[in-house]
C-alpha positions in Angstrom: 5.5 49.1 5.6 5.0 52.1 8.2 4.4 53.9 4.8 1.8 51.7 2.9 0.1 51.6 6.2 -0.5 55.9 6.2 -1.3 55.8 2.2 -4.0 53.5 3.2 -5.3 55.6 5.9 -5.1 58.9 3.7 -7.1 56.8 1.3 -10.0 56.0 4.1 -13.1 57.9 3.9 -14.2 58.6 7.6 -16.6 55.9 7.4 -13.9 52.9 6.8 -11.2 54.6 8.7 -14.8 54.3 12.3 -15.2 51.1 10.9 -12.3 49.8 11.0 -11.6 51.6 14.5 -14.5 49.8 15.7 -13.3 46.0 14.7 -9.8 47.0 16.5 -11.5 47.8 19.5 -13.8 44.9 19.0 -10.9 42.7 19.0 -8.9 44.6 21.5 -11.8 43.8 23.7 -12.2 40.5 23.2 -8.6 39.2 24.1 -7.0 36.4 23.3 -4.5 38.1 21.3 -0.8 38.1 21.9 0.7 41.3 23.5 2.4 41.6 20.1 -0.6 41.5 18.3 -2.4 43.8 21.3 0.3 46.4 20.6 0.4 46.3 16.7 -3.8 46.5 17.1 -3.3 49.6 19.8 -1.4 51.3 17.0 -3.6 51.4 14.5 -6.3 51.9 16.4 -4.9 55.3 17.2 -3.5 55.8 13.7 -7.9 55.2 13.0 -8.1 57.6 15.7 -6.2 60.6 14.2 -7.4 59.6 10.6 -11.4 60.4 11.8 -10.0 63.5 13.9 -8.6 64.8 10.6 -11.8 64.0 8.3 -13.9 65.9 11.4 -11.7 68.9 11.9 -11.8 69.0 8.0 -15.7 68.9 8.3 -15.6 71.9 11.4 -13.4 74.1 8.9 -15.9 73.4 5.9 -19.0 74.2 8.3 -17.2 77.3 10.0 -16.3 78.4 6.2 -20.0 78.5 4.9 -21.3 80.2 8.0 -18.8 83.1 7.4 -20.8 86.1 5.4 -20.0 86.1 2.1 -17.7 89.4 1.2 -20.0 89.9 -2.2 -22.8 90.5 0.1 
């Protein structure tokens, strides 16, 4: 399951993946869950976490890339 879980993150574009980090917090928040539940919600929140650090570090690399001169010049 731990595996169809990361597919569906790599398939998240950053939007979804802030999204969806935004409902687990949401309903982290808002209680009432089970400490079972809190935890399983605590781990994908970070799983989120990491998937938006990944689409932003990929977006840094991308920006630092085009602001390098280009060689033919």
């Amino acid at each position: 399951m731990a595996e169809n879980q990361q597919e569906s993150l790599e398939s998240l574009s950053y939007e979804e993946a802030r999204e969806q980090l935004v409902a687990v917090v949401s309903r982290l928040e808002a209680g009432g869950v089970s400490l079972e539940e809190s935890l399983t919600l605590w781990e994908r929140g970070e799983a989120l976490a990491q998937r938006c650090e990944e689409w932003l570090e990929g977006a840094r690399r991308r920006l630092d890339a085009a602001r390098q001169p280009n060689a033919e010049g």
